[in-house]
Every structure is written in structure tokens, then in C-alpha cells.
C-alpha positions in Angstrom: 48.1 37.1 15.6 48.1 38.6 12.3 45.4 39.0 10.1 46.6 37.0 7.3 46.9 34.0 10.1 43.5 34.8 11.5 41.6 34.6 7.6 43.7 30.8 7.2 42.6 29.7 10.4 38.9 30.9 9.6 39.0 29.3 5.8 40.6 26.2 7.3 38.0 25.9 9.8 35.0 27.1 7.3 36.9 23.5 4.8 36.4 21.6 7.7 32.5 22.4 8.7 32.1 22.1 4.7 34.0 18.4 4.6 31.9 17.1 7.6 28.6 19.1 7.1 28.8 18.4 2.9 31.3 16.2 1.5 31.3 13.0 3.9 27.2 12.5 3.9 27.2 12.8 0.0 30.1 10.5 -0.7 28.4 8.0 2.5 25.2 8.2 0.3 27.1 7.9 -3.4 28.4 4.6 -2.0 26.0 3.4 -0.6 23.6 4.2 -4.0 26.3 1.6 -5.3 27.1 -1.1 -3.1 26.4 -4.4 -5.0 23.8 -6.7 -3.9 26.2 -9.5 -4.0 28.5 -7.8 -2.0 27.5 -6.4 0.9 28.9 -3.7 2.4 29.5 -5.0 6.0 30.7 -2.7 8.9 34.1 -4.4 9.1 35.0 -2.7 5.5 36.0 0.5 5.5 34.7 1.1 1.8 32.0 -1.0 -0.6 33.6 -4.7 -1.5 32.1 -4.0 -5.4 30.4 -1.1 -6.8 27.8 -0.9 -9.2 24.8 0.2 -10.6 22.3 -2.5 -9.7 20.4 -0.1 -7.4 19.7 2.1 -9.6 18.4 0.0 -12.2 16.7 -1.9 -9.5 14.6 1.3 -8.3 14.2 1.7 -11.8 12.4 -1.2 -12.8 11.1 -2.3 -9.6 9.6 0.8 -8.0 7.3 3.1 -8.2 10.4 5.5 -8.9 8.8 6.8 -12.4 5.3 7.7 -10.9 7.3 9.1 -8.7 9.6 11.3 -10.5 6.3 12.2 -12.8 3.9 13.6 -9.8 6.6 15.8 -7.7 7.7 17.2 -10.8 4.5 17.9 -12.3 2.9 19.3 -8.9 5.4 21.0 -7.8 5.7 23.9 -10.6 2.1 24.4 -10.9 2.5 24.7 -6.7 4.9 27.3 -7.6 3.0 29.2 -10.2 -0.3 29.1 -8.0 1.6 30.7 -4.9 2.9 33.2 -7.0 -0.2 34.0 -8.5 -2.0 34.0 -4.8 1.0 36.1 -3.4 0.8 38.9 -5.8 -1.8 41.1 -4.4 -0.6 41.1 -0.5 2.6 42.1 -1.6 1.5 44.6 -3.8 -0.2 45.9 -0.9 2.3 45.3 1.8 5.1 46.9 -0.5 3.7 49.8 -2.2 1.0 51.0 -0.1 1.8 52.6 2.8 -0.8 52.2 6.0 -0.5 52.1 9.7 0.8 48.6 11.0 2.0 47.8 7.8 5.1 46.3 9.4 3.1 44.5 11.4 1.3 43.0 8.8 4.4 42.1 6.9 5.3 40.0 10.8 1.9 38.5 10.6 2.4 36.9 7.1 4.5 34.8 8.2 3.0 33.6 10.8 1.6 30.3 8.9 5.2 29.0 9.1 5.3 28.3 13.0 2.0 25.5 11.8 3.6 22.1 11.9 3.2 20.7 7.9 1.5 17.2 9.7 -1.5 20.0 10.8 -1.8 21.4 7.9 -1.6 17.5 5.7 -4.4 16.7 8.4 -6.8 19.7 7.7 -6.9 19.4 3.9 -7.0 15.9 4.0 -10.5 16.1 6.4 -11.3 18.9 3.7 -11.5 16.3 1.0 -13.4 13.8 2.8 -16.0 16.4 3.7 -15.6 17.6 0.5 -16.8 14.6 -0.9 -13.7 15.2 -3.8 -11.2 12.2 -2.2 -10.4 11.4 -6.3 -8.7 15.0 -6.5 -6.1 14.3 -4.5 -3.6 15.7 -6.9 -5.1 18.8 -6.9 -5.0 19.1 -3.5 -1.5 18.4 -2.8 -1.0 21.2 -5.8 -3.3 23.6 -3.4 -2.2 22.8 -0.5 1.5 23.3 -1.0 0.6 26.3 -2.2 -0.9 28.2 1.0 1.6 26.2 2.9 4.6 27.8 1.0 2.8 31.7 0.5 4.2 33.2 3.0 7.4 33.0 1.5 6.5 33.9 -2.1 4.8 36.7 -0.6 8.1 38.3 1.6 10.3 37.7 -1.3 7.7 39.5 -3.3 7.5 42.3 -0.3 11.0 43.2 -1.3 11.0 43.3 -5.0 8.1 45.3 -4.7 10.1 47.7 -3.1 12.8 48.0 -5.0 10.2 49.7 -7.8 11.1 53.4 -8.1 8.2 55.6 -8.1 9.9 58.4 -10.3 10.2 55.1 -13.1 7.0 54.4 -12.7 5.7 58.7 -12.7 8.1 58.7 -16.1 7.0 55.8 -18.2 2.8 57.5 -17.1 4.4 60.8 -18.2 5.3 59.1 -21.7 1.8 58.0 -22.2 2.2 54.5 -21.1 -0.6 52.5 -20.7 -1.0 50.5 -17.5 0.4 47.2 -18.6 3.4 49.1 -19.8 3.9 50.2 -17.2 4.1 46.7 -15.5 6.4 46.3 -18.0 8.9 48.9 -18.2 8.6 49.8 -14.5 7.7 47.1 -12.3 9.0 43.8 -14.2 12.9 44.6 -14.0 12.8 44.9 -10.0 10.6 42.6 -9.7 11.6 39.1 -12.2 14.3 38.4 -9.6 11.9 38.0 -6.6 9.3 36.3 -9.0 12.3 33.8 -9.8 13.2 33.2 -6.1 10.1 32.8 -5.3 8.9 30.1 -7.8 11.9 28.3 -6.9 12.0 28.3 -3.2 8.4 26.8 -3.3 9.7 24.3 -6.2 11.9 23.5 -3.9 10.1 22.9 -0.9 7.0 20.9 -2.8 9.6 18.4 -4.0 11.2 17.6 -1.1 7.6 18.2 1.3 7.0 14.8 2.6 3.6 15.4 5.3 1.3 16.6 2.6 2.2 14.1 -0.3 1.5 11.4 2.5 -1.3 12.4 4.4 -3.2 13.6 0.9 -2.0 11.4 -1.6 -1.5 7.7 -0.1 -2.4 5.2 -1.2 -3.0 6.5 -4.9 -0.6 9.4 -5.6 3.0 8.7 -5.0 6.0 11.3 -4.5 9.7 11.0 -4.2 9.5 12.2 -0.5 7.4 9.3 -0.1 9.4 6.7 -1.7 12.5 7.7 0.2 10.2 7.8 3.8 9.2 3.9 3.0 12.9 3.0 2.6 13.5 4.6 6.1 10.5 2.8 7.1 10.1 -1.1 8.6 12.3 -2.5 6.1 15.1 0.1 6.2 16.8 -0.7 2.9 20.0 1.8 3.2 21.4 1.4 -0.7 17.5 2.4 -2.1 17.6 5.4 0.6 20.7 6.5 -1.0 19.1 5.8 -4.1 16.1 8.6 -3.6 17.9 10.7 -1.5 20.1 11.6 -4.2 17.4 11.9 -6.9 15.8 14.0 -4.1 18.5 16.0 -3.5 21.0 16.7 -6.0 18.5 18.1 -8.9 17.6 20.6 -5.5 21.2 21.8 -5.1 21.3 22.7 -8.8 18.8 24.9 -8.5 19.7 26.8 -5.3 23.3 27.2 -7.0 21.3 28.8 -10.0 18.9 30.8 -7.8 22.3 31.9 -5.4 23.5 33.0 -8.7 20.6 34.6 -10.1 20.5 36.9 -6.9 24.1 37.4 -6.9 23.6 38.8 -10.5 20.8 41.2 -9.3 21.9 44.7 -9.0 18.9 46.6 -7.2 20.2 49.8 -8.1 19.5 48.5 -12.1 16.6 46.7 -11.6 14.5 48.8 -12.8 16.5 51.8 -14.5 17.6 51.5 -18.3 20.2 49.6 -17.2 
């Protein structure tokens, strides 16, 4: 078999995992976001009877949709920028200073991610109530999404950190610059792609977290994982599903193309040089 044969049969094959994996669950949810409520879409039809947009008005009007939309996207950049800002000093230490078991510590960091979300929901949620500060649940979802998502702010950060070049950093001290500059003109070009992953990895993962925003927030604070959850739930209304899961997921597939782009675009041999 030739090589050109064997790279069809492997892009064929790689159309075909993308068409089943991709393409057929998003067009399955598109229509069923707009199947008309007068029409039913019944399993002897192979496609919707009448389309339209009646769903999406509906969970418009008729839902809690714009609390929704309001509370994930509020929390879940100010989760982002709080687990950036708590990640910073571990990998600062696990990427520029060298100690023994360093590499262990780097395996230990991520540790937190083998705890199942529900445990972690559970244990800030029992922090509140012994707390006494059950009417800062927002807060707390912000806070907890935060340590929940560090360990990967903090190995994205690992790596940036050691893409800085010490001679940069021995060059821009040799030219009298002061120590913020030096953050500047040394560390910030290696390390603003990691600090972009980063915040938008845990962006990410706070919108679509489901455990925390239940556990914490219910009854008063409502998020889009939520929403889509009580569609699944008793009453299983399949066109609203479709609804939320698109609003869920489609503004989250933007931004991994952008950040799949933005790492593309990184060149770490010009991160931090003058280039």
C-alpha cells in the first residue's frame, strides 16, 4: 500500500470519527432547539415536521435563562482571575527554583483533580453553613471554582515559567532595570500565553461546572449548567435541552478555537527575545 493511499484512508477515517463524534450530535441538538411545539417531532419522521424559533423565545421569556446567562458569566471570569492570581506563586516556585523533589511536587499539584467535583460542592457547601455566611453563596461558587480549577492554572503556568530565559532576565538587570521591568521585558512575553490558557481553561470549566453551582447555589443562584441539568431532570423536555446545551456549548467552542489558535501562534523560542 502506498503512502499516498495510507494518508486517504487515515483522513477518510479521521472525517468519519469527526461526522459521528461532531457533526451528527450538533445538527441532532440544532433541530431539536427548533422543533415546533405544534408540531412534534415524533420518531416515525426522519426530520422536524416545522421548524422554528419558538423554543428559544420560550426559554427566553419563560425561564430563568437571563439569571442564568448573568451569574455563569459573571462568576466565571472572576473564577478565572482568582486562580490565576492564587496560582502565581507555586509556579513561580515550581518553575524557576530548582530544589530536590521538585518534579515530585509538580505530580503532587495535580493531585486535587482525582477529587470527585460532588466532594468538593459538599465541603464548601458545609463550610458555609458552619460559616454562618449561607447569603454568600456567589462568592463561594466564585472560590470554590477557583481551588477546584488551580491545579491547572498552576501546570500551564509551570511551563511558561520555564520558557523565561535567565540570560533575558541577567540582561534587562544589567541595563538597570528595575524589578517590575523586569516582569515586564523578561518574564511577560513567555509567560501571557500560559496566563491566557489558563484563564480560559478555568472560564471554561466554571461555565460548564454543574456540581458546585448546584450544591452551593440552589435554590437562590442559578447557572446555565443548572438550567440544562433540570431539563434532563423529571420532566425531560428534549427541545429546551437543546436549547441550553447550545447556549452552553457553542460560546465554549469559540473560545477553545481562539485559545488553539493563540497557542498555535506562540513561538517559544520568541517569547521572550526581542522578537
Amino acid at each position: 500500500m502506498s503512502q499516498q493511499r495510507l494518508n486517504d484512508i487515515l483522513l477518510f477515517a479521521l472525517l468519519a470519527v469527526c461526522v459521528v463524534w461532531l457533526v451528527i450530535p450538533f445538527g441532532m441538538a440544532i433541530l431539536w432547539s427548533l422543533v415546533d411545539p405544534a408540531a412534534p417531532w415524533t420518531a416515525d419522521r426522519l426530520l422536524p415536521p416545522a421548524l422554528s424559533f419558538s423554543r428559544w423565545i420560550d426559554m427566553w421569556q419563560n425561564s430563568s435563562l437571563k439569571a442564568a446567562l448573568i451569574n455563569s458569566y459573571t462568576q466565571a471570569p472572576l473564577a478565572a482571575a482568582l486562580s490565576l492570581s492564587l496560582a502565581f506563586p507555586t509556579a513561580y516556585a515550581l518553575g524557576r527554583i530548582r530544589f530536590p523533589g521538585r518534579e515530585i511536587a509538580k505530580l503532587l499539584v495535580l493531585l486535587p483533580l482525582v477529587v470527585p467535583s460532588y466532594v468538593t460542592a459538599v465541603f464548601f457547601s458545609s463550610l458555609l453553613f458552619q460559616l454562618g455566611l449561607t447569603g454568600w453563596k456567589f462568592g463561594a461558587i466564585v472560590f470554590a471554582h477557583a481551588v477546584l480549577f488551580l491545579p491547572y492554572s498552576i501546570r500551564i503556568l509551570i511551563v511558561s515559567f520555564e520558557q523565561v530565559r535567565d540570560d533575558h532576565i541577567e540582561a534587562a538587570r544589567d541595563l538597570g532595570a528595575v524589578f517590575w521591568r523586569r516582569w515586564y521585558v523578561a518574564y511577560l512575553p513567555a509567560l501571557r500565553p500560559g496566563i491566557f490558557a489558563a484563564t480560559l481553561i478555568v472560564f471554561i470549566k466554571s461555565i460548564e461546572m454543574f456540581a458546585i453551582a448546584f450544591i452551593v447555589g440552589s435554590p437562590d443562584i442559578v447557572m446555565i449548567p443548572s438550567l440544562l441539568f433540570a431539563s434532563l431532570g423529571q420532566d425531560y423536555v428534549r427541545p429546551n435541552a437543546a436549547v441550553l446545551s447550545l447556549i452552553l456549548v457553542v460560546p465554549n467552542i469559540l473560545l477553545m478555537l481562539f485559545l488553539e489558535r493563540l497557542l498555535k501562534s506562540a513561538n517559544p523560542s520568541l517569547s521572550s527575545g526581542k522578537g
